[in-house]
Backbone bond lengths (Angstrom), bond angles and torsions (degrees), N, CA, C in turn:
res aa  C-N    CA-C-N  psi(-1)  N-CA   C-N-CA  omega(-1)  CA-C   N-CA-C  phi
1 X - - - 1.448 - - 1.536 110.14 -
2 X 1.461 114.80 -54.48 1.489 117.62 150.27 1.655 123.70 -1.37
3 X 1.309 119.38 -85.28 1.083 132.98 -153.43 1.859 95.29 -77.54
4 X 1.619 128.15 -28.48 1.295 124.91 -144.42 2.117 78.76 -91.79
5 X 1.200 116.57 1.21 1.762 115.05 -167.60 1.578 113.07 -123.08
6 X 1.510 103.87 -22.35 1.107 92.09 163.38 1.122 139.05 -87.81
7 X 1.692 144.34 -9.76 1.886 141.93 133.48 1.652 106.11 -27.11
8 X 1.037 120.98 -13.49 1.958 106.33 -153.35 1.491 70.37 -123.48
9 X 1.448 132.25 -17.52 1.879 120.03 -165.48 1.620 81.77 -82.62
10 X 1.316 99.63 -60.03 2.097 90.18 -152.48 1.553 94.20 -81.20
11 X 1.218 132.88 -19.58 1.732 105.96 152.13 1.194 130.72 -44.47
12 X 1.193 124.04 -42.93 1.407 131.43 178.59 1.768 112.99 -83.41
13 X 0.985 114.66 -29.31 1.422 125.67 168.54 1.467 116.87 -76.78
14 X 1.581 128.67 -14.46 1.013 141.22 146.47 1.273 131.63 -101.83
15 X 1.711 127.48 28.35 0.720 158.29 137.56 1.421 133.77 -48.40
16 X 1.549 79.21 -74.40 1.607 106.03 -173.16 1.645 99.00 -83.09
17 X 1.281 135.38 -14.48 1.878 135.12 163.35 1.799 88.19 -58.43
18 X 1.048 110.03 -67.86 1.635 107.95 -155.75 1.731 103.81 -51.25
19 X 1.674 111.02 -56.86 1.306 105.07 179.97 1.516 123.88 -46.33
20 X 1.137 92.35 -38.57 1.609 90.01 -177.61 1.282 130.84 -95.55
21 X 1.626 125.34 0.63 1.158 133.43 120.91 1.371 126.34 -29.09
22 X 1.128 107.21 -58.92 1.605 115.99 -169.75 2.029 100.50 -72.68
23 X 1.282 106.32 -31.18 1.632 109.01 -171.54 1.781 100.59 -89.21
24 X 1.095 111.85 3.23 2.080 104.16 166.09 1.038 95.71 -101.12
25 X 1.535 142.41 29.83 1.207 130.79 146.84 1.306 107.39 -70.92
26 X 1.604 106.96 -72.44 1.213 130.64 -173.14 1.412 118.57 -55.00
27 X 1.082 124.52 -46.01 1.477 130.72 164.70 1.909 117.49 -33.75
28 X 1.862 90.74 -57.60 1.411 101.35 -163.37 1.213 90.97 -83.60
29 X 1.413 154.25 40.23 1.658 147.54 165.55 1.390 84.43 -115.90
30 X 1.608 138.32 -46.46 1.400 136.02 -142.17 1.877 91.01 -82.35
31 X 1.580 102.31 -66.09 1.769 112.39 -152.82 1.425 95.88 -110.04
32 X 1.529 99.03 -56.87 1.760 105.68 -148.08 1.356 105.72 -81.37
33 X 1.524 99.31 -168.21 1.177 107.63 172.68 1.408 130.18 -105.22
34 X 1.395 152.80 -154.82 1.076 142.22 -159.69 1.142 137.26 80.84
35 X 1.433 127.53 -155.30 1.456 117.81 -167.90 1.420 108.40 -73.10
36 X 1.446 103.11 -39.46 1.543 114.09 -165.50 1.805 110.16 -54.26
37 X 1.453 104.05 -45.59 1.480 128.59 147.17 1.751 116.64 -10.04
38 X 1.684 88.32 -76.22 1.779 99.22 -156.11 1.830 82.56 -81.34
39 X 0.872 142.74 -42.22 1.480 134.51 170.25 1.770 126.57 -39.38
40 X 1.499 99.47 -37.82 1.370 110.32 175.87 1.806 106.24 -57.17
41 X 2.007 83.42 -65.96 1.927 93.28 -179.08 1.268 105.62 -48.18
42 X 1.010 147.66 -61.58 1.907 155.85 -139.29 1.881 84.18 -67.41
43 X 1.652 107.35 -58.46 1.508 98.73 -167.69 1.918 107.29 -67.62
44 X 1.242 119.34 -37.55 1.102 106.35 165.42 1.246 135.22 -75.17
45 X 1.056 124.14 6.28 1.638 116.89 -179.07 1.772 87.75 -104.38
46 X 1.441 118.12 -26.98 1.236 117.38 -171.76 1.594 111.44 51.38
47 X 1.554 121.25 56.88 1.468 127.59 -177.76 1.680 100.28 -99.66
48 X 1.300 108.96 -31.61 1.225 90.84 -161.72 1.712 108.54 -156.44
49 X 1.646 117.23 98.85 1.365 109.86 -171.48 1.160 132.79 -75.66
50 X 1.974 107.35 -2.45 1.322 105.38 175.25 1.553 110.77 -76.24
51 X 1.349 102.75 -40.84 1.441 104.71 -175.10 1.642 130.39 -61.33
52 X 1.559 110.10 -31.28 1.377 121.91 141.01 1.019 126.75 -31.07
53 X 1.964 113.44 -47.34 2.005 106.46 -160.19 1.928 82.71 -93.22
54 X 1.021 121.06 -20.42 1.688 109.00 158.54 1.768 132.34 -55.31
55 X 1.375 101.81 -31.92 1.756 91.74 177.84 1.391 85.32 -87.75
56 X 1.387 128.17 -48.80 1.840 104.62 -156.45 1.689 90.61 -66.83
57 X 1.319 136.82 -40.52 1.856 99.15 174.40 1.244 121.02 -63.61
58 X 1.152 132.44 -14.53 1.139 122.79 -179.55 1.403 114.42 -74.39
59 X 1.633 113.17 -54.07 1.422 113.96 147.19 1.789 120.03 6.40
60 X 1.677 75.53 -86.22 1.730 103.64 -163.11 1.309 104.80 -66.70
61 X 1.380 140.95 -11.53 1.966 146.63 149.94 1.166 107.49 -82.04
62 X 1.380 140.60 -7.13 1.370 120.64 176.37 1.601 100.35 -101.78
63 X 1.186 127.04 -26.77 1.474 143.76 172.10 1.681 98.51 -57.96
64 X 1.144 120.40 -48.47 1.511 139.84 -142.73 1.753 86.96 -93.96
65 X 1.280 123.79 -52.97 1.422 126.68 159.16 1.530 126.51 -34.92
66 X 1.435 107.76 -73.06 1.065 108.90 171.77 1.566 135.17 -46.00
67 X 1.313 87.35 -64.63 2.041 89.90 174.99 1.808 103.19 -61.89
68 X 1.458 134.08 -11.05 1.141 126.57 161.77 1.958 98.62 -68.73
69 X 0.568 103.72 -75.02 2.044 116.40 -162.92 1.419 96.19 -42.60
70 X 2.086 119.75 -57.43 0.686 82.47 172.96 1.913 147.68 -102.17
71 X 1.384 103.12 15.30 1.470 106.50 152.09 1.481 130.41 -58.33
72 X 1.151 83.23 -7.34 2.223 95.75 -172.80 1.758 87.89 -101.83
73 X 0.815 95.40 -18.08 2.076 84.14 174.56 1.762 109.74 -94.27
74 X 1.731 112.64 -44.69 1.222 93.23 173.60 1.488 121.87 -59.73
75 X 1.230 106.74 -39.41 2.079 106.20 168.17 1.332 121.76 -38.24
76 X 1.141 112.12 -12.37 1.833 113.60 -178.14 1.713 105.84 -98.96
């Protein structure tokens, strides 16, 4: 029974890594802290737009990472 639950365990357990990667964006613009955070200030102080189109790529490569790494884990 073991073995027939665990593909559907670490699917869902690698699921919920990706979602919530993608949701400390949103979080850290609302309360917290973090990138989502220093992205909010950068767009509101509006000092500097290069440095802005730098966190959202970084964003969009750490997003781009993950669902790479973890698609390379469900393959195993």
């Amino acid at each position: 029974m073991i073995p027939e639950v665990v593909p559907v365990l670490l699917a869902q357990i690698l699921y919920f890594l990706e979602s919530n990667t993608r949701s400390v964006n949103i979080i850290g613009a609302i309360t917290g802290g973090g990138i989502g955070l220093t992205l909010t200030q950068v767009i509101q102080t509006q000092k500097d737009w290069e440095e802005v189109a730098y966190y959202i790529v970084l964003i969009i490569v750490m997003v781009m990472f993950m669902d790479w790494s973890l698609a390379g884990c469900a393959a195993i």
